[in-house]
Biopython code that builds the backbone (N, CA, C, O; Angstrom):
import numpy as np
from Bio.PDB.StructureBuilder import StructureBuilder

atoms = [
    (1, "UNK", "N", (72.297, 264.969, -13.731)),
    (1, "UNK", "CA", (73.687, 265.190, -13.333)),
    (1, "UNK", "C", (74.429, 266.059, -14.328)),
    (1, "UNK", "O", (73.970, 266.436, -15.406)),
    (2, "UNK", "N", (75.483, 266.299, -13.901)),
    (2, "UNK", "CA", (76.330, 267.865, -15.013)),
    (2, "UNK", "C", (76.901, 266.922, -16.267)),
    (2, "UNK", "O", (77.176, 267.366, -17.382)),
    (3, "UNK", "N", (77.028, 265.442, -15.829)),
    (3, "UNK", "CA", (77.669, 265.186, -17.107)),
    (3, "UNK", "C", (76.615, 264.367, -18.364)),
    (3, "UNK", "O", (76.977, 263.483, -19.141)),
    (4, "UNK", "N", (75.029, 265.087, -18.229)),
    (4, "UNK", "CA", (74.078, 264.772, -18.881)),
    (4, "UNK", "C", (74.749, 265.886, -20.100)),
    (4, "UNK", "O", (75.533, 266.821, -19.935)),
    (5, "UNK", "N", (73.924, 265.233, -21.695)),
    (5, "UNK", "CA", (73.986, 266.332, -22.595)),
    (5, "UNK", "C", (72.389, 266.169, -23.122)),
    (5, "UNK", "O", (71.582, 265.291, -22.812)),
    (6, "UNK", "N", (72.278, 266.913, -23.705)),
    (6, "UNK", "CA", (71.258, 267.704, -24.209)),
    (6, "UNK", "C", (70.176, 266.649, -24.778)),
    (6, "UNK", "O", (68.955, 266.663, -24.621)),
    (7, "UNK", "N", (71.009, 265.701, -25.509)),
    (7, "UNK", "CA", (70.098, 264.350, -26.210)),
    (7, "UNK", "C", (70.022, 263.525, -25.840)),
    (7, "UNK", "O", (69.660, 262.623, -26.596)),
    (8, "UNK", "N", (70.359, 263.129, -24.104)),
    (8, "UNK", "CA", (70.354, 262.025, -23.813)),
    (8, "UNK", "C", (69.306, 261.168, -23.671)),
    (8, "UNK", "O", (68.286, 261.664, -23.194)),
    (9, "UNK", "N", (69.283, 259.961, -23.971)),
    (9, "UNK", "CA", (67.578, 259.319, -23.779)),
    (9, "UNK", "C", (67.650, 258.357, -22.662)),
    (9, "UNK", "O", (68.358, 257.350, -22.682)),
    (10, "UNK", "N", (66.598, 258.848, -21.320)),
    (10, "UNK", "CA", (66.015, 257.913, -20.322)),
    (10, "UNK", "C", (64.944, 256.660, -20.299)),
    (10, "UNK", "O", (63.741, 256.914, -20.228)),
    (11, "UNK", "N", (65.367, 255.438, -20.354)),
    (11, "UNK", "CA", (64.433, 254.848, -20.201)),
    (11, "UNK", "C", (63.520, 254.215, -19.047)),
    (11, "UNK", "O", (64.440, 253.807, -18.338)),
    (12, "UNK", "N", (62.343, 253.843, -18.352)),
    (12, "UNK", "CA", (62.502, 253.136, -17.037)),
    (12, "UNK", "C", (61.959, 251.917, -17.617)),
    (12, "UNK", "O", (61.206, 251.844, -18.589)),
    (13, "UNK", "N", (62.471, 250.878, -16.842)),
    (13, "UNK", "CA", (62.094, 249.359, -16.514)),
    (13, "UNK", "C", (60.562, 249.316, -16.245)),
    (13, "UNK", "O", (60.319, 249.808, -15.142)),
    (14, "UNK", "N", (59.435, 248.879, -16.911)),
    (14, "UNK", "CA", (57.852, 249.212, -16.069)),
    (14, "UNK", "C", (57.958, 247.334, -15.931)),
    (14, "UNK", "O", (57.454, 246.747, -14.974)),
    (15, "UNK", "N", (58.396, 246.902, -16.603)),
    (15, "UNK", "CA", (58.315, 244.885, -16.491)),
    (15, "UNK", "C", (59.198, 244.400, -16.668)),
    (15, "UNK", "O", (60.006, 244.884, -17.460)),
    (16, "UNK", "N", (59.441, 243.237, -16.018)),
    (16, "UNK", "CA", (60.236, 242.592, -16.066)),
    (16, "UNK", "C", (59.582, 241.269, -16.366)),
    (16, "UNK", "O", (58.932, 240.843, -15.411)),
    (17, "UNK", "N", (59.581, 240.512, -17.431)),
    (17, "UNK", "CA", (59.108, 239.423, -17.929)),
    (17, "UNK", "C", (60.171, 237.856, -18.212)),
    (17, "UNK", "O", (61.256, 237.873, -18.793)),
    (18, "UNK", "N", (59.637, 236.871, -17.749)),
    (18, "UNK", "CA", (60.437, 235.859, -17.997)),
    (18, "UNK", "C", (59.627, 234.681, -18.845)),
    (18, "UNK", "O", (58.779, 233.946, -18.339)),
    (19, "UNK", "N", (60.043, 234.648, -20.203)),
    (19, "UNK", "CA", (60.076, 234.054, -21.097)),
    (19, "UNK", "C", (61.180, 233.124, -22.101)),
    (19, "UNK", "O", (62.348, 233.032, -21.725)),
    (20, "UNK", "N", (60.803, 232.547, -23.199)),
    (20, "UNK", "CA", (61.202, 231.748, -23.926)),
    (20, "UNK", "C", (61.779, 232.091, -24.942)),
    (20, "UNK", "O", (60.873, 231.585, -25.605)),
    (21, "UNK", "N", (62.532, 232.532, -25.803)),
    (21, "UNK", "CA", (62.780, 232.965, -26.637)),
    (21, "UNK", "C", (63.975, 232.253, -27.893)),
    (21, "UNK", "O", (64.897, 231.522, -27.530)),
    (22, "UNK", "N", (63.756, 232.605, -29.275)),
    (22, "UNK", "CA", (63.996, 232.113, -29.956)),
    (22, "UNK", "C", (64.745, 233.592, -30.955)),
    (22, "UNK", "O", (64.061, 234.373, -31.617)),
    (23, "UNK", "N", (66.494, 233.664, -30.788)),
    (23, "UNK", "CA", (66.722, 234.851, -31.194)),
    (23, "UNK", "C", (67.265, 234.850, -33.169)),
    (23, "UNK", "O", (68.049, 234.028, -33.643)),
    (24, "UNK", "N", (66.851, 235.537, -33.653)),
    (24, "UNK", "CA", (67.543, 235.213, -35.250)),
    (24, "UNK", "C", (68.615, 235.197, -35.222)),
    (24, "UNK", "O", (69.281, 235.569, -34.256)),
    (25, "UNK", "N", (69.226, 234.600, -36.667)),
    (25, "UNK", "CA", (70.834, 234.773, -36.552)),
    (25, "UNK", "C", (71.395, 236.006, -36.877)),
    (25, "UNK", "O", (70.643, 236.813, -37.423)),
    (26, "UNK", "N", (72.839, 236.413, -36.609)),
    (26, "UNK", "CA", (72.984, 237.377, -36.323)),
    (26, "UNK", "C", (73.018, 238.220, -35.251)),
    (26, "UNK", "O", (73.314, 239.415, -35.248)),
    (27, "UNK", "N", (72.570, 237.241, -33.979)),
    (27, "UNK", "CA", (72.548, 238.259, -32.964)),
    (27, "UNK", "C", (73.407, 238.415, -31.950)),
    (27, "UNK", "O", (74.202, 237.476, -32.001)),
    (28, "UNK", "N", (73.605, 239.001, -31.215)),
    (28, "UNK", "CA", (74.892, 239.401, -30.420)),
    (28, "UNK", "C", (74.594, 238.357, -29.060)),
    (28, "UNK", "O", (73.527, 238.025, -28.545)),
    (29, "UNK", "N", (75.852, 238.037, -28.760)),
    (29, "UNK", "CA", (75.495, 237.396, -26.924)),
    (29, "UNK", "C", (76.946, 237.963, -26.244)),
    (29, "UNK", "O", (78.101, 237.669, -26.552)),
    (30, "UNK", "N", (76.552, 238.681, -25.431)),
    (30, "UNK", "CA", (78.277, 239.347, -24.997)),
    (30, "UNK", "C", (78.036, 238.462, -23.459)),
    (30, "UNK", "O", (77.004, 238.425, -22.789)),
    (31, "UNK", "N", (79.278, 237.830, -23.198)),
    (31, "UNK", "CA", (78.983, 237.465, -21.660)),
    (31, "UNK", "C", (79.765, 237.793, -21.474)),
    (31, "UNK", "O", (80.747, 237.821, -22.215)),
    (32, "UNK", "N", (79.640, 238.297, -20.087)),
    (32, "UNK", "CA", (79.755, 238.824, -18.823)),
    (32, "UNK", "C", (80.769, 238.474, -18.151)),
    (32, "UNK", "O", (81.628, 239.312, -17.879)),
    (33, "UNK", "N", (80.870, 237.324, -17.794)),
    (33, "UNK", "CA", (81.739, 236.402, -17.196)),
    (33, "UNK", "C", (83.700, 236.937, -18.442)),
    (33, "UNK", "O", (84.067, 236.117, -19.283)),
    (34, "UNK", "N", (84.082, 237.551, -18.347)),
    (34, "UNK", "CA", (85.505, 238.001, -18.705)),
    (34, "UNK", "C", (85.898, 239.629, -17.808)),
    (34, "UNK", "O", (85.442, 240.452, -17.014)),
    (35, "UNK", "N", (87.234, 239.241, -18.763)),
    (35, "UNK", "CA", (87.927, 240.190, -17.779)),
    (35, "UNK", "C", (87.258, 241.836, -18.252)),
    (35, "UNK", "O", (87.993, 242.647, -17.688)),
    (36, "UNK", "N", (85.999, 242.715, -19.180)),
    (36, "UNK", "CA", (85.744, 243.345, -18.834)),
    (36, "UNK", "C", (83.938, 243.314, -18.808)),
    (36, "UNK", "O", (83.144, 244.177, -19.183)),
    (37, "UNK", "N", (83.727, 242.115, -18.278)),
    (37, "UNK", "CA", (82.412, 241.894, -17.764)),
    (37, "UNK", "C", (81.504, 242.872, -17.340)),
    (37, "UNK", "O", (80.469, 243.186, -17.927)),
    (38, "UNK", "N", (82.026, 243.438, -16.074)),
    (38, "UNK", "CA", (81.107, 244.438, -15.696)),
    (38, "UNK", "C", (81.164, 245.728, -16.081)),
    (38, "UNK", "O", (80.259, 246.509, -15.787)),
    (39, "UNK", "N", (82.210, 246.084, -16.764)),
    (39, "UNK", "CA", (81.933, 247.342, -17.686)),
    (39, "UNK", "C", (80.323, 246.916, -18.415)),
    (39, "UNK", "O", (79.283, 247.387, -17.954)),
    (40, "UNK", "N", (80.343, 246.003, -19.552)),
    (40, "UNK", "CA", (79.952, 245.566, -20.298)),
    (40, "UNK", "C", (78.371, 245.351, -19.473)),
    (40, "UNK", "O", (77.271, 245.693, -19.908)),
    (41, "UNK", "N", (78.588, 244.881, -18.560)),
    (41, "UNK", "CA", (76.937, 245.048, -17.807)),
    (41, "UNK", "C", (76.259, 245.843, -17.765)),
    (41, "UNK", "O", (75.105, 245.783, -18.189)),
    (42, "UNK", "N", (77.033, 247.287, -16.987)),
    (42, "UNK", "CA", (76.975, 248.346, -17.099)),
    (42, "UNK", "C", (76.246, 249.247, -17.799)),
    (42, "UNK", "O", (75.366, 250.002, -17.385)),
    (43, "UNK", "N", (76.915, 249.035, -19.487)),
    (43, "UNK", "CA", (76.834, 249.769, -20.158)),
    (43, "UNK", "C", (75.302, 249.071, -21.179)),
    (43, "UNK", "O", (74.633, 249.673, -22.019)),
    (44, "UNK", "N", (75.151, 247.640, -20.686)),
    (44, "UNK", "CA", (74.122, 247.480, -21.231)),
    (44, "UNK", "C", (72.797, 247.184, -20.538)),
    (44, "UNK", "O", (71.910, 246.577, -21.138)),
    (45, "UNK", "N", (72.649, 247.616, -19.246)),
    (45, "UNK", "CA", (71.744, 248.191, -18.421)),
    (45, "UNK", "C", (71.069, 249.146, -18.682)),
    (45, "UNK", "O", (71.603, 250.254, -18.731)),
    (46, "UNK", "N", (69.779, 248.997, -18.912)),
    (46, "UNK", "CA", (68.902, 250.625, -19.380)),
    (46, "UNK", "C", (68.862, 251.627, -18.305)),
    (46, "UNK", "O", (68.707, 252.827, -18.533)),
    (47, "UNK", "N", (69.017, 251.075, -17.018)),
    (47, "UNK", "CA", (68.144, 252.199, -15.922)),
    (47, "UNK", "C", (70.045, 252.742, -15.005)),
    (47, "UNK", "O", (70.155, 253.479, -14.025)),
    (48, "UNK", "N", (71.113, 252.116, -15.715)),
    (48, "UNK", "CA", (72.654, 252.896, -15.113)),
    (48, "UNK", "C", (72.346, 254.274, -15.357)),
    (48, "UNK", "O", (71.354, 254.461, -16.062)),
    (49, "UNK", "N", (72.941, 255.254, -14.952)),
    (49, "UNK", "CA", (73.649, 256.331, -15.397)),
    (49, "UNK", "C", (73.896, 256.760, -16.374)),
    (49, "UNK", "O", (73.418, 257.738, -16.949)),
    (50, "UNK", "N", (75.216, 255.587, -16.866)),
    (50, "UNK", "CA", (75.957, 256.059, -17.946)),
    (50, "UNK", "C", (75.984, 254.304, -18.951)),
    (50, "UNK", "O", (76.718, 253.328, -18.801)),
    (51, "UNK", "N", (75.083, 254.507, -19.721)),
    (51, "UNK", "CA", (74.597, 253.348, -20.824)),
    (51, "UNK", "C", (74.778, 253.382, -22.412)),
    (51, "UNK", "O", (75.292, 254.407, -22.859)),
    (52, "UNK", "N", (74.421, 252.395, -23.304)),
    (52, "UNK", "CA", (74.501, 252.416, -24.517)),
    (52, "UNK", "C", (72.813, 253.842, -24.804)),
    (52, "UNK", "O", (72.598, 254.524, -25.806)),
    (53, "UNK", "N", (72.088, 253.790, -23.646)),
    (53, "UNK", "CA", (70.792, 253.898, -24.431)),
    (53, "UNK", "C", (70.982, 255.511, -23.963)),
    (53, "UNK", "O", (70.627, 256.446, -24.682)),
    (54, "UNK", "N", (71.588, 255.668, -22.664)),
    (54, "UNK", "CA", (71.654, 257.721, -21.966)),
    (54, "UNK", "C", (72.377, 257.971, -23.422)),
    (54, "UNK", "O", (71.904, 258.852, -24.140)),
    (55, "UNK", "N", (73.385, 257.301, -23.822)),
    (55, "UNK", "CA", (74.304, 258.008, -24.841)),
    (55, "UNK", "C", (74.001, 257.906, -26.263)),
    (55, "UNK", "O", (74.966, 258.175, -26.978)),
    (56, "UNK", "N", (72.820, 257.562, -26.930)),
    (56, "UNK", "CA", (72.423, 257.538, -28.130)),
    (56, "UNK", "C", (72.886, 256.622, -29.395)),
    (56, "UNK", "O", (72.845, 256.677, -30.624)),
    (57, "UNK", "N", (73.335, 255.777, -28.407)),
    (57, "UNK", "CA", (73.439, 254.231, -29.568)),
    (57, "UNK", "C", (72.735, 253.988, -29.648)),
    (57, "UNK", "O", (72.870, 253.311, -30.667)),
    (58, "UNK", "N", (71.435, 253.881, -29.304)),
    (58, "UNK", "CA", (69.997, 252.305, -29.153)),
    (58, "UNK", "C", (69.180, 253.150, -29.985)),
    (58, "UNK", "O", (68.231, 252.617, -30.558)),
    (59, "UNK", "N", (69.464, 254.804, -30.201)),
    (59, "UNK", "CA", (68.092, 255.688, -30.463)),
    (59, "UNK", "C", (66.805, 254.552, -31.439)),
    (59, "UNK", "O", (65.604, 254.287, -31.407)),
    (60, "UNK", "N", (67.828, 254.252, -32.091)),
    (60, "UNK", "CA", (66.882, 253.333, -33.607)),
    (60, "UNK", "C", (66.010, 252.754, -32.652)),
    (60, "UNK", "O", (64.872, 253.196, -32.810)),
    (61, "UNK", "N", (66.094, 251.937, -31.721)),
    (61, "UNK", "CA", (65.340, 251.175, -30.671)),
    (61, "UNK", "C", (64.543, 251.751, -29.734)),
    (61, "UNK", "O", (64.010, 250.981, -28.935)),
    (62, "UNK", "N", (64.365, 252.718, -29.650)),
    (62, "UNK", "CA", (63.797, 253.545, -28.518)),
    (62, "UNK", "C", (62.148, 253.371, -28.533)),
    (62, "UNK", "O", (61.797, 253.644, -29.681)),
    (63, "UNK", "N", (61.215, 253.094, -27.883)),
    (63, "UNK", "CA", (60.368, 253.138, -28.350)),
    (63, "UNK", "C", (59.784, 254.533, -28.025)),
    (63, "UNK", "O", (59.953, 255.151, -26.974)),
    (64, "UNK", "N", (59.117, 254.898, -29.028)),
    (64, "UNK", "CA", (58.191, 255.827, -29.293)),
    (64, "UNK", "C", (56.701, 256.007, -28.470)),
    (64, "UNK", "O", (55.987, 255.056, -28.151)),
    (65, "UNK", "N", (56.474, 257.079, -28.268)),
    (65, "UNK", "CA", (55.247, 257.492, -27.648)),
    (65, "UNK", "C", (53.989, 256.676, -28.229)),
    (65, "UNK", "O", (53.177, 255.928, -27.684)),
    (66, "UNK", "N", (54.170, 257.175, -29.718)),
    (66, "UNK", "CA", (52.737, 256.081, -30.923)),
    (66, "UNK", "C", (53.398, 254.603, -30.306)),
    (66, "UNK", "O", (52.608, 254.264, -29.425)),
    (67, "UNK", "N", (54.295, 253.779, -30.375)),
    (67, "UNK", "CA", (54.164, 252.466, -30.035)),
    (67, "UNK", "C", (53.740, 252.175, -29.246)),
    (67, "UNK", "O", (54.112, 251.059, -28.884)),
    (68, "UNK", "N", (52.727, 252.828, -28.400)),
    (68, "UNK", "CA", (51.990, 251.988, -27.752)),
    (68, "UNK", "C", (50.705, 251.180, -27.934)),
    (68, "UNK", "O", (49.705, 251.815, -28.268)),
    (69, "UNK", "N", (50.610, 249.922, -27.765)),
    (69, "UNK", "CA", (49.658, 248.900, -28.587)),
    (69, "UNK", "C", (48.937, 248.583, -27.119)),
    (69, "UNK", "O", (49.628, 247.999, -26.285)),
    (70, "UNK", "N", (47.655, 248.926, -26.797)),
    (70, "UNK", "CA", (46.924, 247.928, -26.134)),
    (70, "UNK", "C", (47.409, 248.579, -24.224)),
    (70, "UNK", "O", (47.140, 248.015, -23.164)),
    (71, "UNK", "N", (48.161, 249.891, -24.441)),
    (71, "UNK", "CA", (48.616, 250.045, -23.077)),
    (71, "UNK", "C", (50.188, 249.893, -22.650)),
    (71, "UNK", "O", (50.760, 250.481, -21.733)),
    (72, "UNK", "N", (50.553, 249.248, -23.273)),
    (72, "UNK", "CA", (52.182, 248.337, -24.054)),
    (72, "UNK", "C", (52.613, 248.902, -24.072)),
    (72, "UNK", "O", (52.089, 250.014, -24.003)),
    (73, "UNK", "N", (54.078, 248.783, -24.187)),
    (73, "UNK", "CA", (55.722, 249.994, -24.550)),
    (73, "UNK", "C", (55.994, 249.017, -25.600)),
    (73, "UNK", "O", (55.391, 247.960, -25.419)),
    (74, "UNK", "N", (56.887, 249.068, -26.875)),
    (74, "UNK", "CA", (57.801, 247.887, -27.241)),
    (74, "UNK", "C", (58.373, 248.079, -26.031)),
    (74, "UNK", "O", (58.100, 248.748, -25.034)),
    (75, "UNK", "N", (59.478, 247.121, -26.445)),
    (75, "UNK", "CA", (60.280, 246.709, -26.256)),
    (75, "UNK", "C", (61.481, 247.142, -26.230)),
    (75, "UNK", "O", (61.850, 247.365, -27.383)),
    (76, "UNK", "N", (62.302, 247.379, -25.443)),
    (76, "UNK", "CA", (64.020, 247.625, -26.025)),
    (76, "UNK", "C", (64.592, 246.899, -26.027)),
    (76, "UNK", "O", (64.757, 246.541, -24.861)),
    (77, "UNK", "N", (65.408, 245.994, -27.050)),
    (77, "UNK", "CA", (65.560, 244.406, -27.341)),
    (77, "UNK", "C", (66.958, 244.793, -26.794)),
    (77, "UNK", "O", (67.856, 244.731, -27.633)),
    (78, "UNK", "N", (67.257, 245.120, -25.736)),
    (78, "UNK", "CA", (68.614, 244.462, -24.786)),
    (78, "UNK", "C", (67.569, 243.201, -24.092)),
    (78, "UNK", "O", (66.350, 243.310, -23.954)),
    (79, "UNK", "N", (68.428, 241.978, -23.700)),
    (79, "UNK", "CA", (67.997, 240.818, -22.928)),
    (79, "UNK", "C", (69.045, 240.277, -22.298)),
    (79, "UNK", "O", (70.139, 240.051, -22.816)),
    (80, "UNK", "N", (68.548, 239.937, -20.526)),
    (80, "UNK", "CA", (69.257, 239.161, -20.299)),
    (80, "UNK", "C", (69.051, 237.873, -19.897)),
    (80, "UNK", "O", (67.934, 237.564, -19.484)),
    (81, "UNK", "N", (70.295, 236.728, -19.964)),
    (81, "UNK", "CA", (69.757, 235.658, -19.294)),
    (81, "UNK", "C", (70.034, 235.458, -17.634)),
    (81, "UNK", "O", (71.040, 235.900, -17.079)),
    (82, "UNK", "N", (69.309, 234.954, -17.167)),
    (82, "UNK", "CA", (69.391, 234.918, -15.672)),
    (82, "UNK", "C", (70.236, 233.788, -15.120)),
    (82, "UNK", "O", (70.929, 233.945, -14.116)),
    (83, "UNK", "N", (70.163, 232.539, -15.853)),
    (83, "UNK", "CA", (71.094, 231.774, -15.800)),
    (83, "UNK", "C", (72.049, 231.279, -16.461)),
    (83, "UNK", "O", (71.895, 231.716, -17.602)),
    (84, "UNK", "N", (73.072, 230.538, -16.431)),
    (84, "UNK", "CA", (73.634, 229.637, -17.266)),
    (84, "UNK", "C", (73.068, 229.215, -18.405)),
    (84, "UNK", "O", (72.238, 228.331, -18.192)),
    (85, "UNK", "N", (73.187, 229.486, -19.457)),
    (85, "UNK", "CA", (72.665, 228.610, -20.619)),
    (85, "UNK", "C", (73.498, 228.546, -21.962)),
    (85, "UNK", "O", (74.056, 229.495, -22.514)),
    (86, "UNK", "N", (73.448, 226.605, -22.561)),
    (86, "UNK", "CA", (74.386, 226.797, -23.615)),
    (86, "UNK", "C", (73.641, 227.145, -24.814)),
    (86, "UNK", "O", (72.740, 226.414, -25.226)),
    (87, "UNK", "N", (73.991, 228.286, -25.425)),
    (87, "UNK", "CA", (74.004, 228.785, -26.852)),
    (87, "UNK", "C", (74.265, 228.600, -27.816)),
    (87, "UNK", "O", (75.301, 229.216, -27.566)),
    (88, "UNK", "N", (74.439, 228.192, -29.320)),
    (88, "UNK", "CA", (75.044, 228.232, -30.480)),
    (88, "UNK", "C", (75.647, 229.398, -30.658)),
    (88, "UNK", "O", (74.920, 230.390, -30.713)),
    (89, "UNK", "N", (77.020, 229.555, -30.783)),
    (89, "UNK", "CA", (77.264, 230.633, -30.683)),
    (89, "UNK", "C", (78.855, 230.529, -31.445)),
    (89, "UNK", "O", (79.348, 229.402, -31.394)),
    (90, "UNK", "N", (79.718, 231.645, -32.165)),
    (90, "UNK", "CA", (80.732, 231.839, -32.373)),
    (90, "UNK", "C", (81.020, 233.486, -32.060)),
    (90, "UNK", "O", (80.420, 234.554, -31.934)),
    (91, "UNK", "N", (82.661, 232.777, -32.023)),
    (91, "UNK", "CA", (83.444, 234.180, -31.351)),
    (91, "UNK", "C", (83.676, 234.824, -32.015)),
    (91, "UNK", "O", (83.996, 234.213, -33.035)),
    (92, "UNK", "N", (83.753, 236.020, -32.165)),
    (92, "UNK", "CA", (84.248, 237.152, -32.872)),
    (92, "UNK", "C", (85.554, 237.808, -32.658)),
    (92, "UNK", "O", (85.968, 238.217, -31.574)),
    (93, "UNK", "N", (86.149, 237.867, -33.767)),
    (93, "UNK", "CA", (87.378, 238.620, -33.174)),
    (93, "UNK", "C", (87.457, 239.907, -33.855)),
    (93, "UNK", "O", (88.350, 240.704, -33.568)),
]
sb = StructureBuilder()
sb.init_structure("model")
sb.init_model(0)
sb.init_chain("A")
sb.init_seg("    ")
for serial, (resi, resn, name, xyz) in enumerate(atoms, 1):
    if name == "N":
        sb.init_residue(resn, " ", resi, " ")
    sb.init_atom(name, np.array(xyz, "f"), 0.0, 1.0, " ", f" {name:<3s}", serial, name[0])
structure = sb.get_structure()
């Protein structure tokens, strides 16, 4: 599209995996559920348009051509949860 630039990075979805996970501290949980929720979905969707990852925030995360192990991509550590779940968590202001 015209409002692509020059460095933008595409990723596609090849799996979708449902697992268990155990995240370190420090890590972000933005929900969804407020008043700018679906911006925020949006923008942290790999396969939108217009994302954190088309616009070169995630680059550090991107995986690389060499990362592939065994056939494998990493990973791009955006996650979501599918349901309801309570977290340990504090707010940030």
């Amino acid at each position: 599209p015209e409002y692509d630039h020059p460095a933008a990075a595409t990723v596609h979805v090849a799996d979708v995996v449902t697992r268990t996970m155990t995240f370190p501290k420090g890590s972000f949980v933005i929900q969804t559920g407020q008043v700018m929720g679906r911006v925020v979905a949006h923008l942290l969707e790999p396969e939108t348009n217009d994302n954190v990852v088309k616009w070169n925030t995630m680059d550090y995360a991107l995986p690389l051509p060499e990362s592939r192990v065994g056939g494998r991509v990493r990973e791009l550590p955006i996650y979501k949860l599918m349901k309801p779940t309570p977290l340990p968590t504090k707010v940030l202001n």
